[in-house]
C-alpha positions as CSV (number, residue, x, y, z in Angstrom):
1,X,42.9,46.8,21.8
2,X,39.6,48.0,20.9
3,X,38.5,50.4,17.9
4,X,38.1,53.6,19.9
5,X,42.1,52.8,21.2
6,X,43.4,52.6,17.7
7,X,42.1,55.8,16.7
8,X,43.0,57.7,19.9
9,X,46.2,56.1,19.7
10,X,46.5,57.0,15.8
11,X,45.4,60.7,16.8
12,X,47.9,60.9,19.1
13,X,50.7,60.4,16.5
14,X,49.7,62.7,14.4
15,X,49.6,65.3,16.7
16,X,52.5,64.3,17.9
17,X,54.1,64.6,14.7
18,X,52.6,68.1,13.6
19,X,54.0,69.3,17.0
20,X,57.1,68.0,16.4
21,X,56.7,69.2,12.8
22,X,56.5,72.8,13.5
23,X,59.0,72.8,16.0
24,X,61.8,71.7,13.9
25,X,60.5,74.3,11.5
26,X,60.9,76.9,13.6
27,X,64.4,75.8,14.8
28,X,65.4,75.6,10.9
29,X,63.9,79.4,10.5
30,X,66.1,80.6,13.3
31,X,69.1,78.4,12.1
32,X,68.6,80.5,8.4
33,X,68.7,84.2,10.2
34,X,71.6,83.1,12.3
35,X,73.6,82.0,9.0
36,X,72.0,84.9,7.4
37,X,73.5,87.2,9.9
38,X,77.3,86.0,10.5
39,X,77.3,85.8,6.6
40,X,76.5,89.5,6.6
41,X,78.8,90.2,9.4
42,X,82.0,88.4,8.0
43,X,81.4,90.4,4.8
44,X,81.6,93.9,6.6
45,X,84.5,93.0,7.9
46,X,86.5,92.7,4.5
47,X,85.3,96.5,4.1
48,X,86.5,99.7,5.8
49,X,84.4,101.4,8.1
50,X,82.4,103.8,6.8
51,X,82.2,103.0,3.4
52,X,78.8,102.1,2.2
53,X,77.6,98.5,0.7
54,X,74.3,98.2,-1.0
């Protein structure tokens, strides 16, 4: 394996890993907002309609 190998092969990793980086990123953001949401919806329901919750 020659030099010019080792360093395509080495840039291919890190790419790899920055792509796989900031997909699991955005999977944890959406993960958040989901929690986020059925936290806020579970809470409502211990309320009466109507009233208001700030």
């Amino acid at each position: 394996m020659n030099f010019e190998a080792g360093i395509r092969f080495i840039l291919f990793l890190v790419l790899f890993g920055v792509a796989n980086y900031l997909i699991m990123l955005r999977r944890y953001e959406n993960d958040i907002k989901k929690k986020k949401f059925l936290q806020q919806q579970k809470i409502s329901k211990l309320y009466p309609k109507g009233s208001f919750i700030s």
